[in-house]
Each structure stands twice: as C-alpha cells, then as structure tokens.
C-alpha positions as CSV (number, residue, x, y, z in Angstrom):
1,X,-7.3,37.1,58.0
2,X,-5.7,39.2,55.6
3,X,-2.4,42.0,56.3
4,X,-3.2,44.5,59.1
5,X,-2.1,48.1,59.4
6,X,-3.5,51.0,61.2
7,X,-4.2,53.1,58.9
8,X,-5.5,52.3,55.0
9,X,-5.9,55.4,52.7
10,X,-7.9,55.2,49.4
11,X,-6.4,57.5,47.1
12,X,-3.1,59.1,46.1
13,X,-3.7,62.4,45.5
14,X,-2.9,65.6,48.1
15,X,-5.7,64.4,50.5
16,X,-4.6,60.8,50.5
17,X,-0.6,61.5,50.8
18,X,-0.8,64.3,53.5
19,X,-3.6,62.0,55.4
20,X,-1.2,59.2,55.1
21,X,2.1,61.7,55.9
22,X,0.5,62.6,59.4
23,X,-0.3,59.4,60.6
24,X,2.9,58.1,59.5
25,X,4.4,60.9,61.5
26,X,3.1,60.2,64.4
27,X,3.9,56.6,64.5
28,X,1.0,54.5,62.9
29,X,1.9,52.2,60.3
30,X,-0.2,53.2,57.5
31,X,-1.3,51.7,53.5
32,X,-2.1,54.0,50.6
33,X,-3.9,52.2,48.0
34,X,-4.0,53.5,44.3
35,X,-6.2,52.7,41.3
36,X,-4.0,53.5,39.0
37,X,-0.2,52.6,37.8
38,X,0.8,55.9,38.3
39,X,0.8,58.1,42.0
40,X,-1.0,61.8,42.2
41,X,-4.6,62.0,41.0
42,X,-5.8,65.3,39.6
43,X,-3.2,67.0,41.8
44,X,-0.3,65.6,40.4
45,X,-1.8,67.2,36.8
46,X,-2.8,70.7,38.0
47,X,-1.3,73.6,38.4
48,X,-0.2,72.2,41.9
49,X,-0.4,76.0,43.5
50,X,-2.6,75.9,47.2
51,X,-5.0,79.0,48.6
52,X,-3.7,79.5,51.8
53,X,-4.7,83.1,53.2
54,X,-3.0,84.7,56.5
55,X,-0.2,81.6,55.2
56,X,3.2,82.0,57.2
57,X,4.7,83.8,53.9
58,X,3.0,87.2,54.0
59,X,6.1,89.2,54.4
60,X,7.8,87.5,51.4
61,X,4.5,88.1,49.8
62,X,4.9,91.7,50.4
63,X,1.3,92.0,51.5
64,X,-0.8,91.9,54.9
65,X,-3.6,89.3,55.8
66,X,-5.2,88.6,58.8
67,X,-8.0,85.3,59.7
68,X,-10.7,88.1,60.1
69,X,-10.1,89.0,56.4
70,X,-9.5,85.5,55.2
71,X,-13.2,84.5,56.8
72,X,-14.7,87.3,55.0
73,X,-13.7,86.7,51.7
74,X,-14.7,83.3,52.2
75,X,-18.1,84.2,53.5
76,X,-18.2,86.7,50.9
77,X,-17.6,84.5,47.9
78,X,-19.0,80.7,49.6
79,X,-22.4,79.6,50.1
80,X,-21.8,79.7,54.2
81,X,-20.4,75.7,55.6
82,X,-19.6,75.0,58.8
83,X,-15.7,73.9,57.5
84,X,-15.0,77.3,56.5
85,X,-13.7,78.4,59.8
86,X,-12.1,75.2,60.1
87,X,-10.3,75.9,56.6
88,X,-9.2,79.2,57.6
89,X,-7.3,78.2,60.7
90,X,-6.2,75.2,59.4
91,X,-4.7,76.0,55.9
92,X,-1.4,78.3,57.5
93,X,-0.8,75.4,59.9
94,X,-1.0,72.9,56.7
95,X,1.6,74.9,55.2
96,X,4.1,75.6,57.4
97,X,3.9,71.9,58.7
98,X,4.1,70.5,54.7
99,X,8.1,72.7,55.0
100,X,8.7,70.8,58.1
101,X,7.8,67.1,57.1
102,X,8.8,67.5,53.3
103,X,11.4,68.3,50.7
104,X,8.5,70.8,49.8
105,X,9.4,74.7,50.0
106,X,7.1,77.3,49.1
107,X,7.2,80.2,47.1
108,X,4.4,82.7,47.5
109,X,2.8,83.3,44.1
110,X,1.3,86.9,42.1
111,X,-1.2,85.4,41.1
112,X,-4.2,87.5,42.7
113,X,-7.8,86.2,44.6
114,X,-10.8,85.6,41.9
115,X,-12.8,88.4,43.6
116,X,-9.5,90.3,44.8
117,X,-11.7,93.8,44.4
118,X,-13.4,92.7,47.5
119,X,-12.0,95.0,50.4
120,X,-11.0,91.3,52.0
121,X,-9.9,90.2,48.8
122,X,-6.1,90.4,47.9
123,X,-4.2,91.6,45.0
124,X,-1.4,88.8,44.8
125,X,0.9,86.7,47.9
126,X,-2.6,84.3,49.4
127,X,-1.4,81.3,46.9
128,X,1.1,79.3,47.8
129,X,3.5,77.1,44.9
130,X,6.4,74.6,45.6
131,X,9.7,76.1,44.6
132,X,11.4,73.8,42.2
133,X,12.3,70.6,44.1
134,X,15.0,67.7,43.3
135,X,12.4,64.6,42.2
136,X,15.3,62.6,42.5
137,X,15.6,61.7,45.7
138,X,12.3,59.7,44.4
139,X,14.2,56.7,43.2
140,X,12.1,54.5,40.9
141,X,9.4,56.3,42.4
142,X,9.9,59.2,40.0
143,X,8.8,57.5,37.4
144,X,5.7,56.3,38.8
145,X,4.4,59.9,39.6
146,X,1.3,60.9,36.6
147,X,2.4,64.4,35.3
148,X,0.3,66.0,32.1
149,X,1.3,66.5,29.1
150,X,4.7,68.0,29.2
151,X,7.0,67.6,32.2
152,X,6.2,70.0,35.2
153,X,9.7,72.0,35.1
154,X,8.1,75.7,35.3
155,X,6.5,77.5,38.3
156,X,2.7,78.6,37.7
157,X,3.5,82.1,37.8
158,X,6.5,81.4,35.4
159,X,3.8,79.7,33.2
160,X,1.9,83.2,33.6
161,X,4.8,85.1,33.2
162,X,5.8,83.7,30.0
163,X,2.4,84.0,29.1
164,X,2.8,80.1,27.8
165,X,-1.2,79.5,28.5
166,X,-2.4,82.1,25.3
167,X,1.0,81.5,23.3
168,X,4.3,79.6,23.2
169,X,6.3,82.2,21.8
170,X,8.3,83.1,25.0
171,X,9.4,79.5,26.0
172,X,12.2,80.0,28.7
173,X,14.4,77.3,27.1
174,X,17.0,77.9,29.8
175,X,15.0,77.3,32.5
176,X,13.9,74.4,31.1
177,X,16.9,73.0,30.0
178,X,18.5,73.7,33.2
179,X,15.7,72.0,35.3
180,X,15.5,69.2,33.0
181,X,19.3,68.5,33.7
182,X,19.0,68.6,37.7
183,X,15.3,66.9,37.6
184,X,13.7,69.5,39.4
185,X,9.8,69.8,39.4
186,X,7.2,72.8,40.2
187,X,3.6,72.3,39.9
188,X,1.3,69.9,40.7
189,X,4.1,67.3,40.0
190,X,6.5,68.5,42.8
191,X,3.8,68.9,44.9
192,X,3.3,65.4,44.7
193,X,6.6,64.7,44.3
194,X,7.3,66.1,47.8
195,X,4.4,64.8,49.9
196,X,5.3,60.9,48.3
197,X,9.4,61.7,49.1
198,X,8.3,62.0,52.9
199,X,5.8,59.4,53.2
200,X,8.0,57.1,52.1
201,X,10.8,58.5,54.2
202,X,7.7,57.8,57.2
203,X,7.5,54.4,56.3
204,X,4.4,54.3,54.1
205,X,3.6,51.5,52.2
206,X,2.3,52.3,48.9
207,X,0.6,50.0,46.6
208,X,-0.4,50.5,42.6
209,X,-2.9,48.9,40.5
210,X,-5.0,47.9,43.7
211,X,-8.7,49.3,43.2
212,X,-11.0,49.6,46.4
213,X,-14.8,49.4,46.0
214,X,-16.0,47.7,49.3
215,X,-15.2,48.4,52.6
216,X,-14.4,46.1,55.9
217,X,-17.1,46.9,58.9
218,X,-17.4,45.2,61.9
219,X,-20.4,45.8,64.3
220,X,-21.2,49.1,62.9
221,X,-17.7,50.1,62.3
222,X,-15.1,50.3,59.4
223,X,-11.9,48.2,60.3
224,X,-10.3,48.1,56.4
225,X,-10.8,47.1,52.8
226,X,-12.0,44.6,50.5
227,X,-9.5,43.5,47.9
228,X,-10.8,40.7,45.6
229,X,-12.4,38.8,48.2
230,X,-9.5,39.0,50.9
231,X,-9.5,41.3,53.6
232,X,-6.9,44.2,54.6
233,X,-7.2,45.6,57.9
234,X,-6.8,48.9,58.8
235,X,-7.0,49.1,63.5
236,X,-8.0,53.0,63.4
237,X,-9.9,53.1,60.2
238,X,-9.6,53.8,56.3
239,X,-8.9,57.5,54.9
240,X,-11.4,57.5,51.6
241,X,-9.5,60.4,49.0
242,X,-10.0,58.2,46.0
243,X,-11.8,61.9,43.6
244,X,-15.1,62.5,42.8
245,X,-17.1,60.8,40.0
246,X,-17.1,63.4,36.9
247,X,-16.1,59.8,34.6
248,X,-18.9,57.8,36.1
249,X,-22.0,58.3,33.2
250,X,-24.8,57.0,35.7
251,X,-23.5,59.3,38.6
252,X,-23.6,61.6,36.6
253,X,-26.9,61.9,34.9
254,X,-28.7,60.6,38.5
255,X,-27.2,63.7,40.3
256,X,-25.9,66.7,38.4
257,X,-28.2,69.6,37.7
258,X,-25.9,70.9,34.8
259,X,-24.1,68.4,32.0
260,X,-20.6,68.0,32.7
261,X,-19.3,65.8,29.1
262,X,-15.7,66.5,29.2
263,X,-13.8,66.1,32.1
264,X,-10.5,68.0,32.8
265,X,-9.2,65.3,35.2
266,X,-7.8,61.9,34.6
267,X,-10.5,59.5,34.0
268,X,-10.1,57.7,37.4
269,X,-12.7,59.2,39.4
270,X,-15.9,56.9,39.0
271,X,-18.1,57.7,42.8
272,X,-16.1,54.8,44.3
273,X,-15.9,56.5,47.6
274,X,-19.0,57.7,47.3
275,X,-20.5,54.7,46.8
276,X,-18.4,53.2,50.0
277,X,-19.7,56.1,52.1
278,X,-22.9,55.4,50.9
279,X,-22.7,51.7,51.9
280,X,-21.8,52.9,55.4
281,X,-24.4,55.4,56.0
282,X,-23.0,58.6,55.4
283,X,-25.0,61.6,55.1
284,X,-24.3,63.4,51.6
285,X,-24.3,66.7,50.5
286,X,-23.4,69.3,47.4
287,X,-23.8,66.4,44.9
288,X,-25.5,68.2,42.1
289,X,-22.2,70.7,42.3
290,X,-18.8,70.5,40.1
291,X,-15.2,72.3,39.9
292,X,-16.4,73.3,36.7
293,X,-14.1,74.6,34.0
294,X,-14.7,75.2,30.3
295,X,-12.7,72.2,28.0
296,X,-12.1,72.0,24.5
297,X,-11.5,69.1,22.3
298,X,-8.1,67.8,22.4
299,X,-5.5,69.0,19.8
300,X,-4.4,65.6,18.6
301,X,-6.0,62.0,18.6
302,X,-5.3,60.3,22.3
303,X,-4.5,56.7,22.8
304,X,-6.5,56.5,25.6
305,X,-10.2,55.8,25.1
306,X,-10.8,58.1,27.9
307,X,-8.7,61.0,27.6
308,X,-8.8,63.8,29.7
309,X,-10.1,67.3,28.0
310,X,-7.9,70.3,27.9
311,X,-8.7,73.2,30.0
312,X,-10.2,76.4,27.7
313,X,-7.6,79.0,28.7
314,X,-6.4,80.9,25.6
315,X,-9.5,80.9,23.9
316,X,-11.8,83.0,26.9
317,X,-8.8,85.4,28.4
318,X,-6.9,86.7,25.1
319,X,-8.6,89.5,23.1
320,X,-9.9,89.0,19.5
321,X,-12.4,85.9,20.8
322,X,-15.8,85.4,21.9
323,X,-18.2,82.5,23.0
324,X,-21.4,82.2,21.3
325,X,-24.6,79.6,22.2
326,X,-26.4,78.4,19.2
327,X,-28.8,81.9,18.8
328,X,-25.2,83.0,18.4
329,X,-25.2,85.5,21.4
330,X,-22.4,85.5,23.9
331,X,-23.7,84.2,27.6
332,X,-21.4,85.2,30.3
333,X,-18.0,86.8,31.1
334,X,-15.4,84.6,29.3
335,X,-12.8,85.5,31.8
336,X,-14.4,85.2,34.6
337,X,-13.0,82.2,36.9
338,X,-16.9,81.0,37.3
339,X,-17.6,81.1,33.5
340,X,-18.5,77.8,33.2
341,X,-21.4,77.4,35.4
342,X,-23.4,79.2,33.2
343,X,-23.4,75.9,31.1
344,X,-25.7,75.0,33.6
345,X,-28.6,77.4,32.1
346,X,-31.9,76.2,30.8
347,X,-33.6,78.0,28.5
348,X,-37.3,78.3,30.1
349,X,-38.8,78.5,26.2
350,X,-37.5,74.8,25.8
351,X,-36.6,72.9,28.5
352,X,-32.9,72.8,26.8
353,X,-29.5,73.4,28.0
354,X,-29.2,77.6,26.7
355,X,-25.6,77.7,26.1
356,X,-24.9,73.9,25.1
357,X,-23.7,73.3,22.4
358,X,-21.2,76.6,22.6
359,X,-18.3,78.0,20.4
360,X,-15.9,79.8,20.8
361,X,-15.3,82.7,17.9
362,X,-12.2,84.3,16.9
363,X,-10.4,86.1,13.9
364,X,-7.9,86.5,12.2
365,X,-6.1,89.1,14.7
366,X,-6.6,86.1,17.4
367,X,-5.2,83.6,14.6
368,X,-2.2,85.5,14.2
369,X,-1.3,86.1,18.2
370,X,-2.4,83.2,20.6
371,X,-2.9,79.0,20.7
372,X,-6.2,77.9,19.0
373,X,-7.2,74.5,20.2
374,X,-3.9,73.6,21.3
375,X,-2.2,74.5,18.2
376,X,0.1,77.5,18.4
377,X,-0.2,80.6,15.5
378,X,0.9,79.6,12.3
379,X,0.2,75.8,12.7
380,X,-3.0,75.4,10.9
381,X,-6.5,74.3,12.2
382,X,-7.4,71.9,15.3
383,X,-9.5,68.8,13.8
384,X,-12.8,70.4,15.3
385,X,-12.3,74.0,14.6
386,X,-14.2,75.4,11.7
387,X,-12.9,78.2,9.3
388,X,-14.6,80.6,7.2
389,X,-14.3,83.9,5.2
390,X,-17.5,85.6,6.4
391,X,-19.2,85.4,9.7
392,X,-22.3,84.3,8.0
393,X,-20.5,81.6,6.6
394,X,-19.2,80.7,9.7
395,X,-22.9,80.8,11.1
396,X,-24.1,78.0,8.2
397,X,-21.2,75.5,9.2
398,X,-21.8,75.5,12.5
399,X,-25.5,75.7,13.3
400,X,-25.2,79.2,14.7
401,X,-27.9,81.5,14.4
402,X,-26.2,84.1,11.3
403,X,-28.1,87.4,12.3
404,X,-27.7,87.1,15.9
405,X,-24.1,85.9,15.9
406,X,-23.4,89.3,13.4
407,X,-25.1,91.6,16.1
408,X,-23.7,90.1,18.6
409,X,-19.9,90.7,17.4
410,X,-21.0,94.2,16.1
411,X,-22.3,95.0,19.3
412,X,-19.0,93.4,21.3
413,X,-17.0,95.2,18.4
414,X,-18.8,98.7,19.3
415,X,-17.6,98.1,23.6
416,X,-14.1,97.1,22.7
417,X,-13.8,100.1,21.1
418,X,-15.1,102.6,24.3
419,X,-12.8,100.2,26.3
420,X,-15.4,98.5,28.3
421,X,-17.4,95.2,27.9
422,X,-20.8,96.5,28.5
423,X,-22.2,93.2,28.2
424,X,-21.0,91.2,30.4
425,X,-18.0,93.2,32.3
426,X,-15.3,90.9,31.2
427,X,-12.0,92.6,31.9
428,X,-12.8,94.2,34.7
429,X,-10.5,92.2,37.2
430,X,-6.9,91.6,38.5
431,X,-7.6,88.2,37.9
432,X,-8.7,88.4,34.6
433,X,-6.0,90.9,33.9
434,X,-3.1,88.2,35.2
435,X,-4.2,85.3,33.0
436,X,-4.8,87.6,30.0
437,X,-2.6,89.3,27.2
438,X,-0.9,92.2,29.4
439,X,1.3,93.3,25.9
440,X,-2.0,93.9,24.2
441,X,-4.5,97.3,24.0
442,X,-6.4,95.5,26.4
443,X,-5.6,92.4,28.4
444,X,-8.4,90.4,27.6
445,X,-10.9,92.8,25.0
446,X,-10.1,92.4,21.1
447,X,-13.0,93.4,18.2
448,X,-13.5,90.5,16.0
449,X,-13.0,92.0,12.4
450,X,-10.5,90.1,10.2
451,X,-11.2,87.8,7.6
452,X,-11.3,84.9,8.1
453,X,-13.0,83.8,11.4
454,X,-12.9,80.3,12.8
455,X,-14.9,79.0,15.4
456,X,-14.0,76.2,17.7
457,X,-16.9,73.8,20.0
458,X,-16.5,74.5,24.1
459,X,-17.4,71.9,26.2
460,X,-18.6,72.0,30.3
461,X,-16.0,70.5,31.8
462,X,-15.0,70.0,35.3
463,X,-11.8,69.6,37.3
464,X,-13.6,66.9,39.9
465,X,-17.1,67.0,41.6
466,X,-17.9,69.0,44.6
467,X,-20.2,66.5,46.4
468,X,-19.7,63.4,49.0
469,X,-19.9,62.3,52.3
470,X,-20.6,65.0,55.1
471,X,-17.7,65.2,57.1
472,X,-17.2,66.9,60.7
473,X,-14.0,69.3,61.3
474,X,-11.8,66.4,61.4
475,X,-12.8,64.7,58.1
476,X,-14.7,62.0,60.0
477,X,-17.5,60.9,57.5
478,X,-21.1,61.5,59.3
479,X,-24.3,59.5,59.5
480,X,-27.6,60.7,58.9
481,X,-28.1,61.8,62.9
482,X,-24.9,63.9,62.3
483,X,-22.9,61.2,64.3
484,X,-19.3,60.1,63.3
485,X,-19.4,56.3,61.6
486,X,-16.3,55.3,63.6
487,X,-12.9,54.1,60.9
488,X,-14.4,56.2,57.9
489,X,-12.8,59.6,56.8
490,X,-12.7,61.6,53.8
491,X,-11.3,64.3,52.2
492,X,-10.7,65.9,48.7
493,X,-13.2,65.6,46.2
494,X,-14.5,62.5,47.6
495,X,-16.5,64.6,50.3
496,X,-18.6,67.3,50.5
497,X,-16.7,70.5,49.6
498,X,-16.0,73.2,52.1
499,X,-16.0,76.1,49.6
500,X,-18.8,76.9,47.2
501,X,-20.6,76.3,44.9
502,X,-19.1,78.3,42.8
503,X,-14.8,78.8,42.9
504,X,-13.8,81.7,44.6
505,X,-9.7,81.1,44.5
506,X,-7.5,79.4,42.2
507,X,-5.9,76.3,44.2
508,X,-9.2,76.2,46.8
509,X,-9.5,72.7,45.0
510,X,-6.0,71.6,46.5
511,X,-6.5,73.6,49.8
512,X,-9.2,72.2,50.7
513,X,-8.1,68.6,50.0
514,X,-5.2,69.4,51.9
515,X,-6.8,70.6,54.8
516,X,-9.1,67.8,55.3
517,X,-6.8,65.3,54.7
518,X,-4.4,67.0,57.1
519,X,-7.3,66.8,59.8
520,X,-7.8,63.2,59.2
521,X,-4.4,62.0,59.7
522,X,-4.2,64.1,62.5
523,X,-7.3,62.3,63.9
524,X,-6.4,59.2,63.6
525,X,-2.8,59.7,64.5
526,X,-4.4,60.9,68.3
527,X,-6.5,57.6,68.3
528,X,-5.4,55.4,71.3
C-alpha cells in the first residue's frame, strides 16, 4: 500500500490550491499533485483578476450591487445552469475568506462588466485584483511559480491604464523597478503566489513533475491515485482541477463544434480529468464549448514545441485595423469580448469554416501608433505579417478576395467617419471603450487609408475548454442518474462550466474555478 492522505488534488491552478487551502484549513492532511515543474496552470499566466459581484468591496468600489442584480446579469448574459445561484452567493464569501486565509489583499478594479449597459450590468468595481503582494515569503517556492512572458509586477488595471496591451510607450519604469526590488507580484502570479503561501503555511504537501491519468476506486468509490503502478491514497476522495483539453488533437476534433488551433493556455491541459471522470461514470456536459479568444502567431521563434499563442488584443480594440475572412469582408465586432466565437461559423454554400482562415488588416496610421504582432511601432514586421503598398496588393499575397476586401474597408472607412460602426456596432461599449485607445478620435474606430497596409493571420484560440464532468453545488462529480460518485470532485476547467457559452465577464474563468474549488474543499473538509 502506497502513502495515504485525506485529501489528493489534481491540479495546481486556482481550483486545485483554494480546494486544497480549505481542507487544509480545516484540518485534513491533504496532496496536490502537478504535471508540470512549475505551480499555477493558466491562472498563474492570466490576468489573475476574479468576477465577483455584490463582493465585500462595493464601497471602495464606489458603486452599489446587490445578489438580485448579480443573478440577473447572469441570467441575462448565461445560457441558464443550475450553479449560477450557487456562484452568486458563493463568490463574495470566496473573497472575503481568500483575505482571511492568505497573504492575498484585494483591490477592486475599473475595469467594467462585458454587457455593463444592461440595467444589472455595472460600469466598473464587480472585479476583484490582488494588490501587489511580497512573493517572498515563498522561499524556493517563488521560483517554482509559471508566470508569462514578463514578470507579473503591474496590476491589470495599471496594465490598462498605461495602455501597455495596444502600445509600450508609457511603461511605468518606476513602478516596475520599485516592485522588482521588493519582489512584489499582481496578476495571475500573486494570485497564485498567495493561495500556494497559505497552503503551505496549512501544511500542504505539494508535489511537481507527478502526472495523474488513472484513478484509485474501491467498490464503486474513488479512494486516490495511480502513480506509475503504485497507489496513493486519498480517505475522503481526490479533488480533479488538472484544465481542460484545448492541447489534446483527438479531444479535440471528437468534440468541438468550432476549430480551436492555437491555444492561449500553457500546453498542459490534455482531457486528463476528463478522461478520469469518464472512467468513473460521470455524466458530462458543455463539451463542444471553449473560453474562446482570438490568438495570433507568436512574435518570435519559441523553444518550446508547444508554445502557447498570444492573446489578439491590440490588433481588434485600437482604431486604424480590421479583420477580414478570405471574401475579404469583416465578420463580427472586433471588440467585442465574444468575438471569437464567430470562428465557429460555417458557411452553408460550402460546408467550410466562413471566417477561418482570418486577418487582421491595418495601415499605416495603425503602424505608426500601436503593437503589431507583438512588435511595438517602429520595430519592423512580425515573421507572419504581410506588407504591401496597395490593398489590392495586399489581397494577392494573402488569398483575400481584392474587390470585396476594397469595399469592405471603403464601406468601414465611410462609418468611421459618421462616428458609428454601422456594421457591426463595435465601439459601442464601456468595455470596449476601457481596453481601447481612450487618447484617440475614437477609442476603438480608425479608417484604414495610409499606404502601406499590412495584414497579419488571426487564429481561434481559446483560454481552456468549457466542458467536463457534471458536478452538483458542492463540486461533487455526478453519475448518469444525477447521483454523486462518492471521492470524486472537480472544478475549474476540468468540469462543466457554470457560466455560458459564451463569456459574459472578464475573470468569470477564475471565479468560477474559484468557487467550485472553494465548495469542494469545503465538502470534503465536513466529511466525518
């Protein structure tokens, strides 16, 4: 017989480390098992900011909420659920209990609701961000925590501020000089920083490099793991929060409706809990959805054969740029925060994907202002990006239909200049308005007209998957006759969302994990 502990969690992202924080809490000697060399999942590389309406912060956040608003925004903007009601009342409880157990302290954030024009929605204050926190008192752990591509020393809404995302002109070099020097973290780095600091102040153990694909079950229930052929126990059952399974090709292609080719996560996420849930007789649901989010190629060669694709950002919220299909007409509201499920067209007159392959266009105005590709104004072309004097030019290299695409930016030209994208609406929003230019005419409307114009391929990407194991309100994974399979949890994107399909907040990815997760530990932390 192998070690025993009572509770084993698959995963050490924000589901698997506040699932692990709770029951450690409460007593229970618990085992987080990683993948990977490094601790925090996709959380650890986002933006690290959490939904959390009606949150404990609304005075700070100079704004009102109440649960009755909160559940009709998400009724408004999700395709029903039974967890929604569950979310709601769960999420302020999440956050106030996160300041009590961890070094984590948040900050309420401007950044407003994707549909804050509802009369539920709200302007700014519902999302939540950890103020800068000491990742020192992390040890050697602090070296062991995945962070992205540059360290995470700003908050999101100084990222937004700055407007860093569309050009890194305004770099606050003092801020990040000074928070270099004391090691403090924001984002989705400190977020993980915090939750690991107290779960190893609880007594966690946490282990690296250890990947779980089978579980333990004993007369119908699940008592641990299966770690090259020995056995690790877990008395009151096993947490799975090991992602979704955007880098899995077979998942893939046997269960999405739309393509998803470059993931925007880190490529760890292969179905292994859903496969394990499977195996145990969970019910699934919401498999054929996706966080999605539009990626481009990456600036510069990656080392990794599997690197993760950089979110499209600059290139659908500042003005002076368009996205194009190959009949060279524009297919949805670049801004809008659900812009990339419209990769998921058909075109009936086919059979084909409409809007894959996709560009995105700009000119020079664009050229001159914002990051192209990753590369900031002034530093020449990204490898993929294609540069031309004339629009029909442009049209030959790139397989874009030349008559179409030249009607289609004379007709965008012509609702730029009354102001208003008759189109498609984009503009239109506070949250468009936030991540766009706010020093230009228009945040996020620009005519294309100077020579030259480059065009750059768009990708479907995705953040994580939305579908798994049907869980109940306490993130116990169900059966097929809706009953609990006794030991098996999950939360995250390894079960079935609670919001959807489409994204109606920024940080509803990270709220929700958090809630479930929360649930779960809570659950098995009561277990006698």
């Amino acid at each position: 017989m192998g070690e025993q502990f009572d509770v084993i969690v698959v995963g050490s992202g924000g589901a698997g480390l506040i699932g692990a924080l709770v029951a450690a809490r409460a007593g229970r000697r618990v085992l987080v098992l990683e993948r990977s060399e490094l601790v925090g999942g996709s959380t650890a590389v986002s933006g690290g900011f959490v939904w959390a309406p009606n949150h404990h912060m609304v005075t700070e956040a100079r704004i009102t909420d109440s649960r009755e608003d909160a559940l009709a925004y998400c009724r408004a903007t999700s395709a029903g659920g039974p967890l929604i009601e569950t979310f709601v009342d769960t999420v302020p409880e999440v956050a106030r209990w996160v300041e009590a157990q961890t070094p984590i302290r948040w900050k309420p954030m401007d950044y407003p609701d994707s549909f804050a024009e509802l009369p539920s929605g709200r302007m700014r204050g519902r999302h939540l961000e950890v103020r800068p926190l000491d990742s020192m008192v992390l040890g050697d752990w602090r070296s062991r925590i995945r962070t992205g591509p540059f360290p995470p020393f700003l908050t999101a809404d100084e990222v937004f501020a700055h407007r860093l995302p569309l050009t890194p002109a305004e770099i606050p070099l003092e801020i990040l000089s000074a928070r270099s020097a004391a090691g403090e973290w924001c984002g989705g780095g400190g977020l993980i920083a915090g939750l690991l600091a107290g779960c190893l102040d609880a007594g966690v153990a946490v282990r690296l490099d250890v990947r779980v694909r089978h579980l333990r079950v004993e007369q119908g229930r699940v008592s641990g793991v299966v770690l090259d052929g020995d056995e690790v126990r877990g008395r009151l059952g096993v947490l799975l929060a090991c992602g979704g399974f955007e880098w899995d090709e077979q998942l893939k292609a046997d269960l999405l409706v739309s393509p998803l080719t470059h993931p925007a996560s880190p490529p760890l996420h292969e179905g292994d809990g859903l496969r394990m849930a499977a195996a145990a007789g969970a019910r699934l649901a919401h498999l054929a959805e996706t966080w999605s989010w539009p990626t481009l190629p990456p600036a510069f060669a990656s080392p990794e054969p599997r690197a993760m694709s950089p979110l499209c950002v600059a290139e659908r919220m500042a003005p002076h740029a368009i996205w194009v299909n190959r009949r060279g007409r524009r297919f949805t509201n670049e801004s809008s925060h659900n812009c990339a499920l419209a990769f998921a067209e058909v075109d009936p007159a086919t059979g084909r994907w409409a809007n894959v392959p996709a560009w995105v266009v700009v000119d020079a105005q664009y050229r001159q202002r914002y990051t192209f590709g990753g590369l900031p104004p002034g530093a020449g072309d990204p490898p993929a990006a294609v540069t031309a004097a004339t629009l029909a030019e442009l049209s030959g290299r790139c397989g874009i239909d030349a008559a179409d695409l030249a009607e289609t930016v004379e007709r965008f030209n012509a609702s730029v200049d009354a102001g208003v994208d008759r189109e498609h609406g984009r503009g239109a929003t506070a949250y468009e308005h936030y991540m766009g230019d706010p020093r230009a005419s228009h945040a996020n409307l620009g005519p294309l007209r100077e020579s030259p114009f480059s065009a750059l391929p768009l990708h479907p990407g995705a953040v994580g998957t939305k579908g798994g194991p049907v869980t109940d309100t306490w993130g116990r994974v169900l059966d097929h006759d809706d009953a609990p399979i006794p030991g098996l949890y999950a939360a995250g994107n390894t079960a079935a969302r609670i919001l959807g399909p489409g994204i109606n907040a920024g940080g509803a990815t990270i709220a929700s994990a958090l809630v479930l997760g929360y649930r779960a530990g809570r659950h098995l932390a009561a277990i006698s």
